[in-house]
C-alpha positions as CSV (number, residue, x, y, z in Angstrom):
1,X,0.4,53.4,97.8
2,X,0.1,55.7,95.1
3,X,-1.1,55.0,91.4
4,X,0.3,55.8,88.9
5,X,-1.4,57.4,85.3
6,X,-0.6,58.9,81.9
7,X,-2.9,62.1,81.1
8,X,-2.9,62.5,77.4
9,X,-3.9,65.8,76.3
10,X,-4.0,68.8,73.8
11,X,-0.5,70.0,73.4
12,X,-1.7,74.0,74.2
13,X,-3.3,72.5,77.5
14,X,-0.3,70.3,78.0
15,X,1.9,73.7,77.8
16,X,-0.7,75.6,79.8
17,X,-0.3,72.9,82.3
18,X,3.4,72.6,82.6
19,X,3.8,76.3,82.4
20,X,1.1,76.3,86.1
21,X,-0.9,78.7,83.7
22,X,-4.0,76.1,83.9
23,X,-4.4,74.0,87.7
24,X,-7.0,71.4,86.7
25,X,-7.7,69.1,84.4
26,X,-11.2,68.1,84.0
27,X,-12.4,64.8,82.5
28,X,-16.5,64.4,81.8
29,X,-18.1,61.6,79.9
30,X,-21.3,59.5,80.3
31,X,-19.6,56.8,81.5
32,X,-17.0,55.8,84.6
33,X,-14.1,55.4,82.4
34,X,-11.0,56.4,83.9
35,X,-10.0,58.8,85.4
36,X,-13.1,58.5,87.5
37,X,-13.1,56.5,90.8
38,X,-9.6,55.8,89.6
39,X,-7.1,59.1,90.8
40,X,-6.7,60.3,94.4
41,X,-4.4,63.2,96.0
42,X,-0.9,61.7,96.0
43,X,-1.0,59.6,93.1
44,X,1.2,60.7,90.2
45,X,0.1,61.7,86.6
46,X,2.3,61.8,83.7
47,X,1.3,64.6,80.9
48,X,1.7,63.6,77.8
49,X,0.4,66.1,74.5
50,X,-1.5,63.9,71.6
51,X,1.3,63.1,69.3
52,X,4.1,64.0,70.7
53,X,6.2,62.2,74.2
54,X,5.6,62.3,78.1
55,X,6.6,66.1,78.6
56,X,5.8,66.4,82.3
57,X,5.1,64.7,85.5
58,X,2.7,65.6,88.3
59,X,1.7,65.0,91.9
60,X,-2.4,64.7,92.0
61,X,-3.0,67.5,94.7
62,X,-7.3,66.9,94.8
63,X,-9.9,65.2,93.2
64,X,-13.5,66.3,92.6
65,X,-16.2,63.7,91.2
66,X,-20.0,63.9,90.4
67,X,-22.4,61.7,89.2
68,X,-25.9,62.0,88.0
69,X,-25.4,65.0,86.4
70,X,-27.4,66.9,83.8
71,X,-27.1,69.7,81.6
72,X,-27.7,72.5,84.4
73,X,-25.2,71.0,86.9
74,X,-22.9,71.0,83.9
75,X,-23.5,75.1,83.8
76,X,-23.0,75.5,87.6
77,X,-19.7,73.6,87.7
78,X,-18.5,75.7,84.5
79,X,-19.1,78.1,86.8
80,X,-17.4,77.1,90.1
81,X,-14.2,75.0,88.0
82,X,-13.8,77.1,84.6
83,X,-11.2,79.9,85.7
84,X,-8.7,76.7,86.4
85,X,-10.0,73.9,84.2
86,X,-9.6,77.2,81.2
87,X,-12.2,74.6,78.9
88,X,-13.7,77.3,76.1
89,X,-17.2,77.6,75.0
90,X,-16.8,74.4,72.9
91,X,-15.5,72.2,75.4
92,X,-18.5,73.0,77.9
93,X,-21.0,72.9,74.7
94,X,-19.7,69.5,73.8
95,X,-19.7,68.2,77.9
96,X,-23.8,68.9,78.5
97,X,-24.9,65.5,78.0
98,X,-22.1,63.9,80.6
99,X,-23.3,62.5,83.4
100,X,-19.6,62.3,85.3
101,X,-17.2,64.4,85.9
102,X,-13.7,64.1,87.3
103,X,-11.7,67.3,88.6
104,X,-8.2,66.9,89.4
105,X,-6.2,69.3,90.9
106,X,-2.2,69.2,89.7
107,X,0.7,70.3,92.2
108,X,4.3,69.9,91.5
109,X,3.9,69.8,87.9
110,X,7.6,68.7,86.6
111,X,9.4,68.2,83.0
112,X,10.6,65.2,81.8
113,X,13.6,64.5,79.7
114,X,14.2,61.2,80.0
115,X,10.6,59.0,78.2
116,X,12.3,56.1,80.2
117,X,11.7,56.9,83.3
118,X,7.9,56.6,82.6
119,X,6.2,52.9,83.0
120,X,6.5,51.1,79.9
121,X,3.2,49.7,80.1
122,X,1.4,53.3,80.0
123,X,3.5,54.1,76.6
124,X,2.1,51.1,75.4
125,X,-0.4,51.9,72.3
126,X,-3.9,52.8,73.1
127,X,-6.9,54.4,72.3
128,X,-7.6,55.9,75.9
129,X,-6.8,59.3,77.0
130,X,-6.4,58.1,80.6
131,X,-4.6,55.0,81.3
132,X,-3.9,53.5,85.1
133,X,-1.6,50.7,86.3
134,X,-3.6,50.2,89.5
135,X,-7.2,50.2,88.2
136,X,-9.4,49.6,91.6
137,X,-12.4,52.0,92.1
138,X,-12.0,54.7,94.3
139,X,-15.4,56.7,95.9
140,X,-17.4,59.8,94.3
141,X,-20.2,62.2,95.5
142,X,-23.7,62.9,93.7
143,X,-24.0,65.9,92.3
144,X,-25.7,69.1,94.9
């Protein structure tokens, strides 16, 4: 059964996301804090700008993970992702010392009118960008 999540994000990135102008969403960090090991194709993924309400819904098309990374595996998947993840100079700058990363491919990205129809308890106040109602582990690959 598919999980369900609330992607909280820039609102420029939540309009280049909604508007199919920008296909992936990329999450890197030096720890496995969610989203990684906890999306997979078919779960859904609400999109919702900082500050503002749940504009959007989508349908979690693929997921790419990597572990053990370091600062030149960093460069190469700039390289291979960047043209869809659209992350400028400071958001690769500022992602060098990660050692995971989480790629997640959007399809039928939808609006939303109606903040009811999202799960209460992922409107709930937080301080995480990424929040999951089912939170079990998923699997990852090392990085090539």
């Amino acid at each position: 059964m598919p999980d369900t999540h609330l992607m909280i994000v820039q609102p420029q990135i939540a309009s280049r996301i909604m508007t199919g102008q920008k296909l992936v969403e990329a999450r890197l960090g030096t720890d496995r804090s969610a989203p990684y090991n906890r999306v997979q194709p078919g779960d859904v993924v609400y999109i919702k700008p900082h500050g503002q309400r749940v504009i959007g819904k989508a349908i979690v098309h693929r997921v790419d993970q990597y572990s053990g990374l370091n600062p030149g595996d960093i460069d190469h998947l700039q390289r291979v992702y960047n043209d869809r993840v659209q992350g400028d100079d400071l958001f690769w700058e500022s992602s060098r010392g990660s050692t995971y990363a989480t790629f997640i491919t959007l399809s039928r990205v939808a609006m939303i009118v109606d903040e009811s129809t999202v799960p209460a308890s992922l409107l709930a106040p937080s301080s995480s960008e990424w929040r999951v109602l089912n939170d079990e582990p998923q699997q990852t690959r090392r990085a090539a």
